[in-house]
C-alpha positions as CSV (number, residue, x, y, z in Angstrom):
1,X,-15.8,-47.3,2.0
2,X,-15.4,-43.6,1.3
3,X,-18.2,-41.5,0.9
4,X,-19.0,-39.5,-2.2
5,X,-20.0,-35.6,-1.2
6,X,-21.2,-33.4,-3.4
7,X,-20.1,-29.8,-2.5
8,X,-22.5,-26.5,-4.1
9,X,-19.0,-25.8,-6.1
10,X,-18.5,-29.4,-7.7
11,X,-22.4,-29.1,-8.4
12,X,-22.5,-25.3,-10.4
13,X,-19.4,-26.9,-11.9
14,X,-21.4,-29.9,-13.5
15,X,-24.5,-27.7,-13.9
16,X,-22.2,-25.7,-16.3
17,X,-20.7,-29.1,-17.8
18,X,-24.0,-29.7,-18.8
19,X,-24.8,-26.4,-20.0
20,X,-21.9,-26.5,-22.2
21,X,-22.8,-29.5,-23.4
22,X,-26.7,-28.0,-24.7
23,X,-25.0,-25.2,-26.1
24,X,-22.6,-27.6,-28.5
25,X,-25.5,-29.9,-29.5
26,X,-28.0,-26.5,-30.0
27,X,-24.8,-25.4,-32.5
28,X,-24.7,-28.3,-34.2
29,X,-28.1,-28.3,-35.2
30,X,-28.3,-24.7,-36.1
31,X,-25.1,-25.8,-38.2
32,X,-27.1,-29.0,-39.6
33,X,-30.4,-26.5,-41.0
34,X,-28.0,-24.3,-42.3
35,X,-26.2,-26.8,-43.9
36,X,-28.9,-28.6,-45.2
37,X,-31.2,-25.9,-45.9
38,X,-34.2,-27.4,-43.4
39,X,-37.0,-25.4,-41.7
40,X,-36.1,-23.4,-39.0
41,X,-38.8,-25.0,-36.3
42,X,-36.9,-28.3,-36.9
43,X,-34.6,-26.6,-33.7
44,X,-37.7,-26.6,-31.4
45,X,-39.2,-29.7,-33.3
46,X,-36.2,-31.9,-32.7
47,X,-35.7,-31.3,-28.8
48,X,-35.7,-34.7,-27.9
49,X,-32.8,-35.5,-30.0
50,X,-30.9,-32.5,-28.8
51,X,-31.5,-33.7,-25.3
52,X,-30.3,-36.9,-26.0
53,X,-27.1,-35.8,-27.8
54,X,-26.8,-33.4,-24.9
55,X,-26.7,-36.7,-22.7
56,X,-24.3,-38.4,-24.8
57,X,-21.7,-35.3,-24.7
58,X,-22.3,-35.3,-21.0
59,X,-21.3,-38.8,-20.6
60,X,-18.5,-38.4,-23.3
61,X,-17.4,-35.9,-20.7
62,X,-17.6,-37.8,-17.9
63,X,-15.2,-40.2,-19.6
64,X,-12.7,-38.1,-20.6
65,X,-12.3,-36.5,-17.1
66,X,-11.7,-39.8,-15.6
67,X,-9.4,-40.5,-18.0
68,X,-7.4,-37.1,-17.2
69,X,-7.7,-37.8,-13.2
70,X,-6.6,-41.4,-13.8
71,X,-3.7,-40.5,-15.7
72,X,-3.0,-37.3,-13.2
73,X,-2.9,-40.5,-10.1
74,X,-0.7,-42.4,-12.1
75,X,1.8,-39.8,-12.5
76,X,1.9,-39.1,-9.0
């Protein structure tokens, strides 16, 4: 069985996966009070729900890049 290393590059390149990922749920929230015309504390007030969006764009990620390395294999 192969074993899985994690190298300090492949781990700053999921740090800033993930960082990415806060930004674009932070943005869509800021969109959603503008939008809707809400409170401005409902950004801090709703942290749990942007951490778990967070987590979902993360994993969405995850998925799509094993997608685009399974597809890459396949070619070769």
């Amino acid at each position: 069985m192969k074993d899985i290393l994690l190298t300090v590059k492949r781990q700053k390149t999921e740090i800033k996966v993930f960082c990415v990922c806060i930004v674009l749920a932070y943005l869509m929230n800021i969109i959603a009070i503008i939008a809707y015309g809400t409170s401005w504390s409902e950004l801090w007030t709703q942290s749990l729900w942007m951490l778990l969006i967070t987590c979902g764009f993360y994993g969405l990620s995850i998925v799509l890049r094993l997608l685009y390395y399974g597809i890459r294999q396949l070619r070769k």
